[in-house]
BABASE-792797 format. One line per 3 residues: number of its first residue (from 1); their letters; for each residue x, z, y of N, C-alpha, C, O, CB. Coordinates in steps of 0.1 Angstrom, whole numbers, always signed. Each point is the difference from the previous one (the first is absolute). Glycine has a CB too. Layout:
# residues N
NUM) A) X,Z,Y,X,Z,Y,X,Z,Y,X,Z,Y,X,Z,Y  ...;
//
This chain:
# residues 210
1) XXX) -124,+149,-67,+12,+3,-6,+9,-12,-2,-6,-11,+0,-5,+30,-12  +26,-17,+12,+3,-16,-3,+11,+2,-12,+1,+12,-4,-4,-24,+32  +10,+4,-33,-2,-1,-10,+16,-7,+2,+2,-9,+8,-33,+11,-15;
4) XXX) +41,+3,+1,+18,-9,-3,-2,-12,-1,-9,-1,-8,+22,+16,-4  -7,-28,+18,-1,-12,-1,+9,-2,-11,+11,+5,+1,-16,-10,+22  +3,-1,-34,+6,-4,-13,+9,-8,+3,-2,-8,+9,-15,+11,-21;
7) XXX) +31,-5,+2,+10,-8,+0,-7,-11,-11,-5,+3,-11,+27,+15,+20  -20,-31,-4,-4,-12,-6,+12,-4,-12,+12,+0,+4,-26,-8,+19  +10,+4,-39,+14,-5,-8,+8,-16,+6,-4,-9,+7,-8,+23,-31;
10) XXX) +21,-12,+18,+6,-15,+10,-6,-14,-10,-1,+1,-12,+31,+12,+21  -33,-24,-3,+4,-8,-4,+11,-10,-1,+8,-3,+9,-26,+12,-7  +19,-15,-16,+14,-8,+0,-1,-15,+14,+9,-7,+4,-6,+16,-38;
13) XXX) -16,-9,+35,-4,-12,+13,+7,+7,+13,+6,-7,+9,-33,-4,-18  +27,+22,+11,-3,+2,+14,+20,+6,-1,+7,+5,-9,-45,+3,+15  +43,-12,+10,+12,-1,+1,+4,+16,+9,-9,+4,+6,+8,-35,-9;
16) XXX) +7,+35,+4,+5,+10,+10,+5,-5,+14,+2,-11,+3,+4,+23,-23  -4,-3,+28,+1,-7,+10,+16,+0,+2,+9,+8,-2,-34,-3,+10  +27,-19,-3,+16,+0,+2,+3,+11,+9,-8,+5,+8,+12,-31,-10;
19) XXX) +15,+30,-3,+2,+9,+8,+3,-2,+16,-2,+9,+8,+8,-2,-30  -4,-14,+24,+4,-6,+11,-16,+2,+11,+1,+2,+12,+20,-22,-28  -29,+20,+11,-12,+5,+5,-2,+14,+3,-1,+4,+12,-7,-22,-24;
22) XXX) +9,+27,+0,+1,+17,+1,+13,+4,+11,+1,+10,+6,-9,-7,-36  +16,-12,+32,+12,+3,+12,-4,-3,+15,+2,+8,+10,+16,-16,-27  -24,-3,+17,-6,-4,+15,-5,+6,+12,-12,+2,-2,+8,-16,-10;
25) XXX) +7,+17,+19,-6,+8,+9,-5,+17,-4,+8,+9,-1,-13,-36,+8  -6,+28,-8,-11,+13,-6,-3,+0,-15,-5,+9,-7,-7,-11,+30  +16,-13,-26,+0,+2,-19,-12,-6,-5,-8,+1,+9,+20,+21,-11;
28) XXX) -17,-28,-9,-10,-5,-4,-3,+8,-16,+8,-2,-9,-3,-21,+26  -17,+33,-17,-14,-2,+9,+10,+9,+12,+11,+4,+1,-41,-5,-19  +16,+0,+25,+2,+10,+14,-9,+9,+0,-13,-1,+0,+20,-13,+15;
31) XXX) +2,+26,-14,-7,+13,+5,+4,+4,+8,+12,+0,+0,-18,+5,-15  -1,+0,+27,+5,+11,+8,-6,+6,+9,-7,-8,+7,+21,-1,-11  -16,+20,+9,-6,+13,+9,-11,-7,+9,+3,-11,+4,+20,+27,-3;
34) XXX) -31,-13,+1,-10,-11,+7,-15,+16,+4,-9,+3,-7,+18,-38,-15  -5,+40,+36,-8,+12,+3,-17,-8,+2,-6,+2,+10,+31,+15,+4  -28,-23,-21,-16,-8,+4,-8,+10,+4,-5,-4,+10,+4,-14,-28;
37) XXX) -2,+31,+16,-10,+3,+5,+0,+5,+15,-8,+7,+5,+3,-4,-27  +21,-10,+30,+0,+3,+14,-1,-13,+6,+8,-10,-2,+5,+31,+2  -24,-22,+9,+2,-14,+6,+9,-2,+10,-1,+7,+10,-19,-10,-14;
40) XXX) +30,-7,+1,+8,-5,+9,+12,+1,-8,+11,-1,+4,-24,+6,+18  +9,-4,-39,+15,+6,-5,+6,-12,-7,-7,-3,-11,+1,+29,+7  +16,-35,+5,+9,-13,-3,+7,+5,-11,+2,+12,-2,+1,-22,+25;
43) XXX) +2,-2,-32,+7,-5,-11,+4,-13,-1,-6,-10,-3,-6,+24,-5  +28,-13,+10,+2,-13,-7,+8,-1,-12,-1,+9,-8,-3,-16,+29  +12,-4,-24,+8,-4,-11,+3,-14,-3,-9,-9,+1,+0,+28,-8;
46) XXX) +19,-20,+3,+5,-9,-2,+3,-2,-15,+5,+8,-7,+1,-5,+30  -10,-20,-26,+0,+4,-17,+1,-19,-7,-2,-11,+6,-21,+43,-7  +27,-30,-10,-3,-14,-8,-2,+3,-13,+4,+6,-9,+10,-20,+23;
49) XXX) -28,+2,-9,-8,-7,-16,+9,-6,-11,+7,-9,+2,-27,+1,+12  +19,+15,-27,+8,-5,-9,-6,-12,-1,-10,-4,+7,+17,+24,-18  -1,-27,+2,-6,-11,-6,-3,+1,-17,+7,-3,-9,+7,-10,+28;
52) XXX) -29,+20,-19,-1,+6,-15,-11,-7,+1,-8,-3,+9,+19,+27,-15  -9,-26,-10,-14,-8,-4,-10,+8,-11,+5,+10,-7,+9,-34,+12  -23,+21,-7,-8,+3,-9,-2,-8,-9,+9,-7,+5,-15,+18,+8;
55) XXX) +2,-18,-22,+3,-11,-8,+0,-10,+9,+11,+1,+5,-20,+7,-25  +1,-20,+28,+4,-8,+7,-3,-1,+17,-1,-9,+8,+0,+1,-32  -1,+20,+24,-6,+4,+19,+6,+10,+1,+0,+10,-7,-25,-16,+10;
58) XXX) +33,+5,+8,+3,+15,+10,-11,+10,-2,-12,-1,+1,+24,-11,+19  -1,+27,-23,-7,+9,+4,-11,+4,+10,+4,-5,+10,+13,+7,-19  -28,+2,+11,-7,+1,+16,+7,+16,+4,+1,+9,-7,-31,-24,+3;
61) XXX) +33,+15,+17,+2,+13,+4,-11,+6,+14,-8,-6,+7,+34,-1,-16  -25,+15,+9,-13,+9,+8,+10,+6,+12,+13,+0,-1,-34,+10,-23  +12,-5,+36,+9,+8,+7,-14,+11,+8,-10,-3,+6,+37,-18,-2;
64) XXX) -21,+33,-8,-13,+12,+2,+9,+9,+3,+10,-3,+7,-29,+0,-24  +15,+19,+12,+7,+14,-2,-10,+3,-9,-10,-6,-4,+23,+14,+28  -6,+6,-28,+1,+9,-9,-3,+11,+4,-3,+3,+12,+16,-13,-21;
67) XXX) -11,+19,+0,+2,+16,+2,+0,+4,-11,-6,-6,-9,-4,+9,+27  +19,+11,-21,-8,+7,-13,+3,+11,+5,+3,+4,+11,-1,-17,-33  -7,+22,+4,+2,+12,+4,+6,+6,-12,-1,-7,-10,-17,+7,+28;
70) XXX) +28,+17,-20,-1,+7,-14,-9,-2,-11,-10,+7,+1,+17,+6,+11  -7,-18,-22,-7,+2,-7,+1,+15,-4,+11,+6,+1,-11,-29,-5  -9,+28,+1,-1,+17,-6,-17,+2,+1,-9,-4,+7,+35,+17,+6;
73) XXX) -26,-4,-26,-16,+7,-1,-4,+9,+8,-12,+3,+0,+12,-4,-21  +7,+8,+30,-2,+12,+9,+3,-7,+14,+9,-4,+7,-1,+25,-25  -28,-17,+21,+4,-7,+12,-5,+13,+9,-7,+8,-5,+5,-37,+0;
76) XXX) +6,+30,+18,-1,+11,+10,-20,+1,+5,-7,-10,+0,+40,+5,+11  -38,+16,-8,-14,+2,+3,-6,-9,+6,-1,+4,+11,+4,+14,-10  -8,-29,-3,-5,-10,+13,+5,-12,-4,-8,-9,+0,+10,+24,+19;
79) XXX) +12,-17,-24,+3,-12,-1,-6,-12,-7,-3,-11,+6,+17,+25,-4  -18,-10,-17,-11,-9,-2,-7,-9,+2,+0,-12,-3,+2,+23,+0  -13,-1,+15,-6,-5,+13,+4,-9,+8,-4,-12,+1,+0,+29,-2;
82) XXX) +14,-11,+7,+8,-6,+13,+7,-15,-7,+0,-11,+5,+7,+39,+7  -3,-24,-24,+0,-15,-6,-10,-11,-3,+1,-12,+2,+14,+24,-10  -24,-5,+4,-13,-14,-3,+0,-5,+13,+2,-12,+2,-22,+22,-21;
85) XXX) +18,-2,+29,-4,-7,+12,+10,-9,+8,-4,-7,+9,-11,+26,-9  +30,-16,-4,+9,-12,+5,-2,-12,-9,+3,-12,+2,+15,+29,+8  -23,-13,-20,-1,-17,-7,-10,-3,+2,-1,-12,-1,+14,+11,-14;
88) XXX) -27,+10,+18,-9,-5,+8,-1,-12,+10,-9,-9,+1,+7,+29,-5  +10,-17,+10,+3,-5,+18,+10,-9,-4,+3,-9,+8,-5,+30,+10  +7,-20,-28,+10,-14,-3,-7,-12,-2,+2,-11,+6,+15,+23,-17;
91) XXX) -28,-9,-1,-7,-10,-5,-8,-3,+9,-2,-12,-1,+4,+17,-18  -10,+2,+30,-12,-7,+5,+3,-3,+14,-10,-6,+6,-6,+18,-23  +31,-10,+28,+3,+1,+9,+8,-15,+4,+7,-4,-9,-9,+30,+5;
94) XXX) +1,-33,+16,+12,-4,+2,+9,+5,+7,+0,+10,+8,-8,-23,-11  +20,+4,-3,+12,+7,+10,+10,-14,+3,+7,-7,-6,-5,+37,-7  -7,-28,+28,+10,-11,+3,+13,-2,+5,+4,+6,+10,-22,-10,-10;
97) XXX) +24,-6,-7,+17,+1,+0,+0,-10,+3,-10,-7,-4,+20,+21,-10  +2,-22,+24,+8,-10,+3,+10,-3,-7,+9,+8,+1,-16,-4,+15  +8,-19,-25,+9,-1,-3,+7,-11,+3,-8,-7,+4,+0,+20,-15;
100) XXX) +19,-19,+11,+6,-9,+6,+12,-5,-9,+6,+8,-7,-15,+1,+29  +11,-18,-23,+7,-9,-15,+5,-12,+8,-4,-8,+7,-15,+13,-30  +36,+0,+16,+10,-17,+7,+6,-3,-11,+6,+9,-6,+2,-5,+30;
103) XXX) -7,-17,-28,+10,-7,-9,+12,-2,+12,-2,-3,+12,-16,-10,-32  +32,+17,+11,+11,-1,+8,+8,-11,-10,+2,+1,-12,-1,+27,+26  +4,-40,-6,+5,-14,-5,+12,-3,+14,-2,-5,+11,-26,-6,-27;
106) XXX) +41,+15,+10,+9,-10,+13,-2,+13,+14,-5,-3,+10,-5,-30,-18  +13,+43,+5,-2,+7,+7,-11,+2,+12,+1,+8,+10,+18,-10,-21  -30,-7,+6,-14,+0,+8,-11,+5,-6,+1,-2,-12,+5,-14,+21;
109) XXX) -19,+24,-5,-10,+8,-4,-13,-11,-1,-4,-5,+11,+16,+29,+1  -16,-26,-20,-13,-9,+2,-9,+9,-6,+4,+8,-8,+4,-33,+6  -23,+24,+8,-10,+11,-3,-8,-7,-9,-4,-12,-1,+4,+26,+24;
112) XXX) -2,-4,-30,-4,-2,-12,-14,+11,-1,+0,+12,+0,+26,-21,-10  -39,-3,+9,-14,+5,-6,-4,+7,-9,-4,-7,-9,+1,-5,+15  +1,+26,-7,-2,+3,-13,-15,+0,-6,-9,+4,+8,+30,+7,-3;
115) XXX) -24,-13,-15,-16,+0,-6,-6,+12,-8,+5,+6,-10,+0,-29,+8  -14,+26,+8,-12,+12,-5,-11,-7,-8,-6,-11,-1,+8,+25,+22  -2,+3,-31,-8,-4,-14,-17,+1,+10,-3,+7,+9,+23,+8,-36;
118) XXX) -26,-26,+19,-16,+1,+3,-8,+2,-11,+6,-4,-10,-4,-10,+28  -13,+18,-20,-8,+3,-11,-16,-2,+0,-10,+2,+8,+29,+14,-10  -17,-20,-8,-19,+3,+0,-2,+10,-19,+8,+2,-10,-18,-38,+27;
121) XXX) -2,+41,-13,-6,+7,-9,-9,-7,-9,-1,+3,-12,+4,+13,+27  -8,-24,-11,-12,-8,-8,+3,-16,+5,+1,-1,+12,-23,+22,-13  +24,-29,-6,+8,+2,-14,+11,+7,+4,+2,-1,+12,-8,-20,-24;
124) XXX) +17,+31,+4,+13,+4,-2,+12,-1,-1,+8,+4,-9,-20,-1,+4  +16,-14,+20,+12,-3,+2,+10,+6,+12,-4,+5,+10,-6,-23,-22  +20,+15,+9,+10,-2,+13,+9,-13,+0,+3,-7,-9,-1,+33,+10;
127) XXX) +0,-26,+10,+9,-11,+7,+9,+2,+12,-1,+9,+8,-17,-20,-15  +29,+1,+8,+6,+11,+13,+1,-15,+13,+2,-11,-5,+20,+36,-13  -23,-23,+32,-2,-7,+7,+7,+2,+10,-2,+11,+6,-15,-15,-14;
130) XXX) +29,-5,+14,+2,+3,+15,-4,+8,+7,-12,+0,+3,+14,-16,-4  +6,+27,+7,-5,+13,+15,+10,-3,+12,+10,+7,+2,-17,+16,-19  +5,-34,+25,+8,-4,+10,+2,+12,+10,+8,+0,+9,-16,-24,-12;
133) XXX) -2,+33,-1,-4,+9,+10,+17,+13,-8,+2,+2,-11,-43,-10,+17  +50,+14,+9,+8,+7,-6,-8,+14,-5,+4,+7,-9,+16,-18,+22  -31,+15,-5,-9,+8,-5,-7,+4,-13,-11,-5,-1,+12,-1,+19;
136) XXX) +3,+14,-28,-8,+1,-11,-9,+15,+1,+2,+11,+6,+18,-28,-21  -30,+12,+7,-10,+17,+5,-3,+2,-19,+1,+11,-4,-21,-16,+39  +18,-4,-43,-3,+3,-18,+13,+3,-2,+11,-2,+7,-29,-14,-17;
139) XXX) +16,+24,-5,+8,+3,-8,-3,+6,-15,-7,+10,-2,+19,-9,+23  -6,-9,-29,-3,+0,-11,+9,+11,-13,+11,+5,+4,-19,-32,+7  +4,+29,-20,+7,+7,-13,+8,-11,-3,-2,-12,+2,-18,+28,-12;
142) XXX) +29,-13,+5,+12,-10,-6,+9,+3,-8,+4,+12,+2,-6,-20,+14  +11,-1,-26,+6,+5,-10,+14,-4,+2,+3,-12,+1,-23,+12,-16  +30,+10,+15,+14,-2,+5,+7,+0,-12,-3,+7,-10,+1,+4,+32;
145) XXX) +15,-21,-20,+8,-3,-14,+7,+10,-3,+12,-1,+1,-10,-20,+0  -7,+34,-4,+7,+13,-5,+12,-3,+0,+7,+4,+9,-21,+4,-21  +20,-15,+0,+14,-3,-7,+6,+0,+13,+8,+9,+2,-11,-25,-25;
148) XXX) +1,+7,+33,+13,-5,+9,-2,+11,+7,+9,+0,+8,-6,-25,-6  -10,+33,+0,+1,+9,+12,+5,+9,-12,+11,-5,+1,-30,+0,+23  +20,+12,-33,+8,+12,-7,+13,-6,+0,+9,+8,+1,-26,+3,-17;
151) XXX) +22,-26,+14,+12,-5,+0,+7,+5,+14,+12,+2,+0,-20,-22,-17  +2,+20,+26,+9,+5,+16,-3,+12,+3,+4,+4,+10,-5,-24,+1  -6,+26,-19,-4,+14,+3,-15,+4,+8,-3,+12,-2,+29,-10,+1;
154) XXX) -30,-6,+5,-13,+1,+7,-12,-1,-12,-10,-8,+0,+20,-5,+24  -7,+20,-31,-16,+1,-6,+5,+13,-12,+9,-2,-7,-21,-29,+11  +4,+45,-4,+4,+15,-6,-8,-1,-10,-6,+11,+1,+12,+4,+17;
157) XXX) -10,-19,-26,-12,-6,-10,-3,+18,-4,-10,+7,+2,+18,-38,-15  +5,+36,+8,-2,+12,-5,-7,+11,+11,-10,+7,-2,+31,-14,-15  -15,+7,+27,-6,+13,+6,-9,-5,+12,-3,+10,+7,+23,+6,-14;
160) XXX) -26,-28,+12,-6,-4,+10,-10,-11,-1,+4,-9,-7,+15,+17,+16  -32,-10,-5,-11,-8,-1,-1,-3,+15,+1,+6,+10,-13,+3,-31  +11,-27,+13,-2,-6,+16,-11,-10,+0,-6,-7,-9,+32,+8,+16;
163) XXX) -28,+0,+2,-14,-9,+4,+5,-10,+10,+7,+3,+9,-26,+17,-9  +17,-38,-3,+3,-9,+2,-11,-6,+6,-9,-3,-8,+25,+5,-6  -15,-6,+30,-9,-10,+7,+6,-11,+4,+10,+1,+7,-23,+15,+1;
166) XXX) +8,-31,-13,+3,-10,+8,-8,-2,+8,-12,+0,-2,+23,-8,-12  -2,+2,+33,-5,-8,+5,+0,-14,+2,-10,-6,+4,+12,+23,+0  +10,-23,-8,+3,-12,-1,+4,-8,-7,+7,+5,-8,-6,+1,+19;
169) XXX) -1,-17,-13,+11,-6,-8,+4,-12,+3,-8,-9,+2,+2,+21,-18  +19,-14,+15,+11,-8,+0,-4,-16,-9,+1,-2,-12,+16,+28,+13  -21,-33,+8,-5,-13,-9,+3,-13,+4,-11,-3,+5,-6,+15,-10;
172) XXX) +25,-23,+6,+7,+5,-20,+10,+5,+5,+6,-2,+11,-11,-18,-30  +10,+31,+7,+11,+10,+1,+16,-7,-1,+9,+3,-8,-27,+14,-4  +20,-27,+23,+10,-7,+3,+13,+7,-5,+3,+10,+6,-17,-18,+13;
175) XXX) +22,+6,-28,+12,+8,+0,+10,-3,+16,+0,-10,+7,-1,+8,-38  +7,+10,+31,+7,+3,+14,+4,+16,+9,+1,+11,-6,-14,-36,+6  +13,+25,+10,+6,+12,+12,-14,-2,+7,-3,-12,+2,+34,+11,+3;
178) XXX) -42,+13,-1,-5,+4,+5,+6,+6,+13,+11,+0,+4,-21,-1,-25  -1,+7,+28,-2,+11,+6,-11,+6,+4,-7,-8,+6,+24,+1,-2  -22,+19,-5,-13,+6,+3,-3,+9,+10,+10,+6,+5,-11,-9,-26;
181) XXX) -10,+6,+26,-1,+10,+10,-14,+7,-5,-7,-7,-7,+22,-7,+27  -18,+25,-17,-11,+2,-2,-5,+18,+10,+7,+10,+1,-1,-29,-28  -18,+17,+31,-4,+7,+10,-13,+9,-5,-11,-4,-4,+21,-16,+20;
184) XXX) -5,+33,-14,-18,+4,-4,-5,+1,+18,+7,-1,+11,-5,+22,-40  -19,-20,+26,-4,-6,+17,-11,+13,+1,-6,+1,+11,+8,-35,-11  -5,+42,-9,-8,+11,-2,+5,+10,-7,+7,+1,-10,-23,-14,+11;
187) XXX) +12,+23,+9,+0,+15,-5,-7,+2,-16,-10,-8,-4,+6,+17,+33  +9,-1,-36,-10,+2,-10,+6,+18,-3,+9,+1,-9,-14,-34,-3  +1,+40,+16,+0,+13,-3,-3,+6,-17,+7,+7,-9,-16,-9,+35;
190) XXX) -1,-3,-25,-2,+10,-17,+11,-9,-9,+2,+4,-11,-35,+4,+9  +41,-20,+7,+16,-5,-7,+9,+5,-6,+6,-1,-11,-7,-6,+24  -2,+15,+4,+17,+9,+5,+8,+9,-14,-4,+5,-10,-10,+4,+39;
193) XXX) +23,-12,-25,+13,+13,-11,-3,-12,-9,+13,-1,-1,-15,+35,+1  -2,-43,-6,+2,-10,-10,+10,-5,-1,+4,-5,+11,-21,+3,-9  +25,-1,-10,+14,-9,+1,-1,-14,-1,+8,-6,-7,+4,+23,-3;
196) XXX) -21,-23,+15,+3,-16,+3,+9,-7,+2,+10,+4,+5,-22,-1,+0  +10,-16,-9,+18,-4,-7,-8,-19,+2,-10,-3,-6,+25,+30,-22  -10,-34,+36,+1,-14,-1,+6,-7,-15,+10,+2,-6,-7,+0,+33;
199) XXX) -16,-12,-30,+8,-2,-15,-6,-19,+3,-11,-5,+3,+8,+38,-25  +21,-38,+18,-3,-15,-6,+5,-2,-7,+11,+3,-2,-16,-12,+14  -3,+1,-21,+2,+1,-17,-8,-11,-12,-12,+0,+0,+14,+28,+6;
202) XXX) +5,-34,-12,-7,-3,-8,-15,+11,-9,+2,+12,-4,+24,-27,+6  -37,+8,-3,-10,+5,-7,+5,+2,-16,+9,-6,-5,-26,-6,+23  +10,+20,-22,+6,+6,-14,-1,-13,-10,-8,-9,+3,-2,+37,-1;
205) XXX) +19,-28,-14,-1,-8,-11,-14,-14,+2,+1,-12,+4,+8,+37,-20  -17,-18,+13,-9,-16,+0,-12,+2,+16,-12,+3,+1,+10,-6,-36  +11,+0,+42,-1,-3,+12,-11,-10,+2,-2,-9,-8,+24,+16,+9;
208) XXX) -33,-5,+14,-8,-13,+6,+9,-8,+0,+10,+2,+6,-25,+5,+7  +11,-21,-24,+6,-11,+10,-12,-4,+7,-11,+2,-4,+30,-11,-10  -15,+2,+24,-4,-10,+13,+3,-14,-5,-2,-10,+7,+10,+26,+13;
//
């Protein structure tokens, strides 16, 4: 079962994002339509990193997708089911996506590395490290800054539950003009009819720092 992603309260540290950012291109965060469970299916966007801080470090931002669904107690014969087993296949599957990242300066694109979370279990950490590789196949649960996405409209707290995976993240979260691309490279069937949505975004309120 999954469960509404909670809106985080503000702190007086943490800044909004200039507007001048929410105008740019596709808007900051980014959402948008992203058919992943067909391979060969592209996303891009065009966007800029505010310059928000958290008490003395930039925000970290992630770049994954989403999905949700109605929230409601009545669900149709099967569904249930048919649900455990897509978050089944979420959690224990990869799915690999291409992603590709340019800082734009002077009207030139410089490519920009993005870094994946690594983990160990014993002892109980994470860390995030360089993925030179544009190939990502993990993906993680992740916490999205509610506030800014209800502020542009992309987030229905009241009538919709979404489930948040990061693949990447943006390190360090340079303020500036982006650009992204992103590629699903596998079929994934039991996906399908899901509304997947490309999302880059600052991590909720008390965010990994790096």
């Amino acid at each position: 079962m999954m469960s509404m992603a909670a809106c985080s309260p503000v702190s007086e540290s943490v800044q909004p994002p200039a507007p001048d950012a929410a105008r740019y291109g596709d808007g900051f965060p980014v959402i948008k339509p992203f058919d992943l469970p067909k391979a060969g299916s592209k996303v891009t966007a065009d966007f800029e990193l505010p310059n928000a801080m958290d008490g003395d470090h930039l925000r970290p931002v992630w770049v994954g997708f989403r999905f949700s669904i109605p929230i409601t107690k009545d669900y149709a014969p099967g569904e249930q089911a048919a649900s455990r087993k897509r978050m089944d296949y979420l959690y224990e599957s990869p799915i690999p996506i291409r992603i590709r990242l340019w800082r734009i300066e002077g009207g030139e694109r410089t490519p920009v590395v993005l870094h994946e979370m690594q983990q160990t279990i014993r002892p109980s950490k994470a860390w995030y490290e360089p993925h030179p590789d544009e190939v990502f196949t993990k993906h993680n649960g992740a916490g999205m800054d509610t506030k800014e996405m209800i502020a542009i409209g992309k987030f229905d707290y009241r009538n919709r539950a979404y489930l948040p995976w990061e693949v990447a993240s943006i390190f360090p979260p340079t303020p500036g003009r982006y650009h992204i691309e992103m590629e699903s490279l596998e079929d994934h069937p039991i996906l399908a009819n899901l509304p997947f949505e490309m999302v880059v975004t600052h991590y909720h309120l008390w965010g990994i720092k790096q």
